[in-house]
C-alpha positions as CSV (number, residue, x, y, z in Angstrom):
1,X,152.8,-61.3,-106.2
2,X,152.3,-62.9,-103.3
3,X,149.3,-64.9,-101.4
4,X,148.9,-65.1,-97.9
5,X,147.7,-67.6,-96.5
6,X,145.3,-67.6,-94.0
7,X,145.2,-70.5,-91.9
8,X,142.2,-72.5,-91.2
9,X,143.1,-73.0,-87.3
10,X,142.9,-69.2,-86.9
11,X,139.5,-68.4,-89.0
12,X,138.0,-71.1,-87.1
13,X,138.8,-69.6,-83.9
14,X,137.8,-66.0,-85.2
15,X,134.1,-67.8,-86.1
16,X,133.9,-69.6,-82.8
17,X,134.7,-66.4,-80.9
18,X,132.3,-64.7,-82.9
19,X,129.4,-67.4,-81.8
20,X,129.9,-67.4,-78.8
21,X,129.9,-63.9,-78.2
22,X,126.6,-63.8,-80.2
23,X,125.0,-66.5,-77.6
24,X,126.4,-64.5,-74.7
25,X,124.3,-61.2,-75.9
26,X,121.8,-63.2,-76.6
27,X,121.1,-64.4,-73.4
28,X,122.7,-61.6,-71.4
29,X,120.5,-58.6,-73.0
30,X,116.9,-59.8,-71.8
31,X,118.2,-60.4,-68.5
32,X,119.8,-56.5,-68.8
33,X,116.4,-55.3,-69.8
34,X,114.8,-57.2,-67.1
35,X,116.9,-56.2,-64.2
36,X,116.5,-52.5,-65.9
37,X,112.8,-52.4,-66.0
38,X,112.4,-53.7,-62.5
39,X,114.3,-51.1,-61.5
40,X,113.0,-48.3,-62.8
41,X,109.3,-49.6,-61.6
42,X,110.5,-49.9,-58.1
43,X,111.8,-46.4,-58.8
44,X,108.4,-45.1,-60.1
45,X,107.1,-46.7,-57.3
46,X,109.0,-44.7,-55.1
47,X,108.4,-41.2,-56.2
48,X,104.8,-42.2,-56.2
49,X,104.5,-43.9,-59.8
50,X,101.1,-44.8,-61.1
51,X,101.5,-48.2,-59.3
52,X,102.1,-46.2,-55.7
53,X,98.8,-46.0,-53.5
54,X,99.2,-43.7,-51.1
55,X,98.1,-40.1,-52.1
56,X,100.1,-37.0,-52.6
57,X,100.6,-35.2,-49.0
58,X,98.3,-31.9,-49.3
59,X,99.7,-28.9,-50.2
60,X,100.2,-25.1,-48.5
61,X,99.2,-25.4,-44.9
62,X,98.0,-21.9,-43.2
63,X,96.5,-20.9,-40.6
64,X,94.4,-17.8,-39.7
65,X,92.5,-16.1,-36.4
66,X,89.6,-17.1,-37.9
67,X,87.2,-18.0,-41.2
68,X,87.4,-14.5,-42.5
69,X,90.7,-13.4,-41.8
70,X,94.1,-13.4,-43.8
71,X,95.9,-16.8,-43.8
72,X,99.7,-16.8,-42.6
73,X,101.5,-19.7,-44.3
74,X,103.1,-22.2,-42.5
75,X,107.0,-21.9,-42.7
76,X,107.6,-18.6,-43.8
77,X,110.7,-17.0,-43.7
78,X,109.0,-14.4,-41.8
79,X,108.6,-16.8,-38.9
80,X,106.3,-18.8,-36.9
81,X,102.4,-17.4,-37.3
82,X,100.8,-16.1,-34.5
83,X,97.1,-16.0,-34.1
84,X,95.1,-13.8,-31.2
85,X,92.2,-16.2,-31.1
86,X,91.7,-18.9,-29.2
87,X,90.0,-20.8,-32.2
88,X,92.1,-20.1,-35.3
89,X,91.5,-21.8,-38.8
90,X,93.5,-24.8,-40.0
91,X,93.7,-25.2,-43.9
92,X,95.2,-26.9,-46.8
93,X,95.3,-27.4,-50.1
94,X,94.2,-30.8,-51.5
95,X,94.9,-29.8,-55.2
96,X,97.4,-32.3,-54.7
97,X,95.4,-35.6,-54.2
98,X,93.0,-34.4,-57.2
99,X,94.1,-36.9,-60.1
100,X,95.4,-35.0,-63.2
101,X,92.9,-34.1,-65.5
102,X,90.2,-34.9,-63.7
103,X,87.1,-32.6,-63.1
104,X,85.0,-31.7,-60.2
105,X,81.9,-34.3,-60.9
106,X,78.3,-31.6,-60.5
107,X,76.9,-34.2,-57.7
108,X,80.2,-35.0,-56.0
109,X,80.5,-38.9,-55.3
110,X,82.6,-40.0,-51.8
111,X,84.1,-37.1,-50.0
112,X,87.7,-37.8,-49.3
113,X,88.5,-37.4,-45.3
114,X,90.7,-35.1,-43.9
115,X,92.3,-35.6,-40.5
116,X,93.7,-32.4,-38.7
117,X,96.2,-32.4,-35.5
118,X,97.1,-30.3,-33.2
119,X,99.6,-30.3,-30.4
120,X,101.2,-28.3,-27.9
121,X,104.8,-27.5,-28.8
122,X,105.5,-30.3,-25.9
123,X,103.8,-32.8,-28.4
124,X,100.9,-33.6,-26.0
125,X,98.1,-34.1,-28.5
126,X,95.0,-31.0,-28.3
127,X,92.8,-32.4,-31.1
128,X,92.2,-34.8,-33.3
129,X,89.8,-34.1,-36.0
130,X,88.8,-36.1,-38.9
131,X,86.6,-34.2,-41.5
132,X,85.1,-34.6,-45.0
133,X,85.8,-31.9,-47.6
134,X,83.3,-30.6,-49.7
135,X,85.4,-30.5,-52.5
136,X,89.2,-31.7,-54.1
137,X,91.0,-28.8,-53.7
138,X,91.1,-27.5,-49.9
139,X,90.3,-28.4,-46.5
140,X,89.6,-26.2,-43.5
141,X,88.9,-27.0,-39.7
142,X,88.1,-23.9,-37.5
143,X,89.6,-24.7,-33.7
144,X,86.0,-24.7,-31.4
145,X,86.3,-21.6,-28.8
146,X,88.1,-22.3,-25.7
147,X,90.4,-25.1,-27.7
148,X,93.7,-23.3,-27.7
149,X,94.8,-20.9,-24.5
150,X,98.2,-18.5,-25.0
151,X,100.8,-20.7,-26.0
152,X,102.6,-22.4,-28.8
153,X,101.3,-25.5,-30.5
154,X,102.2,-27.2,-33.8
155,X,99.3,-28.4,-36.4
156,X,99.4,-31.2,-39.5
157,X,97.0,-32.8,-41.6
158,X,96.5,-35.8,-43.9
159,X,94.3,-36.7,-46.5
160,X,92.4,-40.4,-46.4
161,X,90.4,-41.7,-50.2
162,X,88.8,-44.8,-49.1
163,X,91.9,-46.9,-48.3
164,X,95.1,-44.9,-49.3
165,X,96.3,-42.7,-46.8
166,X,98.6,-39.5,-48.2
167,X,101.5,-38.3,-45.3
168,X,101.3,-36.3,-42.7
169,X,102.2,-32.5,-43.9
170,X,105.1,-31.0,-41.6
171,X,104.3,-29.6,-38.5
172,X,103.1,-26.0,-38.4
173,X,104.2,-24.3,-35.2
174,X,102.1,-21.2,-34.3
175,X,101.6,-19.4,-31.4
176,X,98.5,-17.9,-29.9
177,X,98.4,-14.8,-28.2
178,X,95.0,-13.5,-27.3
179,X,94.9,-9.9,-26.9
């Protein structure tokens, strides 16, 4: 039979190796974690994390000839709407801005503010309207007679909770063509 013989030089180096590579992950893996958390909260951050304070842009614009009429939505596939009255209804949904879970208080505390646009197709401004809604879930601004004469125009709106401001919603062209 015979022993091998394992030299010292070579265990020792296996051991030191060994250390070190022990200290390196020691110190190496909180700085991983670190760098990794502080990226993922500047990436919750971005797609509007619990840290982010602006508010969710409101949802579904439409637009309609007027308070009791059908609503056309904004970007159909069908095309632009078109309205025959010179003061057509602007809404949204605010469902959006609403915080999960929450529940319409019964005496309703600050009223967030909605701000409506509207501009010919040019971009030369027409109106701008800042409202309060009655509730969290929509928003609607009826165009005073006389506003709006045959044309096209384009329409947005935001939503403002005491200081955080959501983003605009895209434009919604329409035309009006009174009859």
């Amino acid at each position: 039979m015979r022993v091998r013989k394992t030299s010292r030089k070579g265990t020792g180096r296996a051991a030191i190796a060994l250390v070190a590579a022990c200290a390196i992950g020691a110190v190496t893996t909180p700085l991983a974690i670190a760098v990794a958390s502080q990226e993922t909260a500047a990436e919750a951050a971005a797609d509007g994390g619990p840290d982010d304070l602006l508010l969710p842009t409101p949802e579904a614009p439409r637009i309609s000839d007027s308070a009791y009429a059908g609503f056309q939505r904004c970007g159909a596939a069908s095309g632009d709407p078109v309205v025959t009255s010179g003061s057509p209804t602007l809404a949204a949904t605010l469902e959006s801005v609403a915080p999960p879970g929450t529940v319409e208080p019964a005496q309703p505390g600050p009223r967030r503010k909605v701000v409506f646009e509207v501009d010919t197709a040019a971009g030369e401004q027409v109106v701008h309207k800042q409202l309060t809604s009655d509730t969290s879930h929509d928003a609607a601004f009826q165009l005073p007679e006389g506003t709006l004469g045959d044309g096209a125009y384009r329409w947005r709106t935001r939503v403002k909770d005491g200081g955080t401001v959501s983003q605009w919603t895209a434009w919604c062209s329409f035309t009006v063509e009174r009859r």
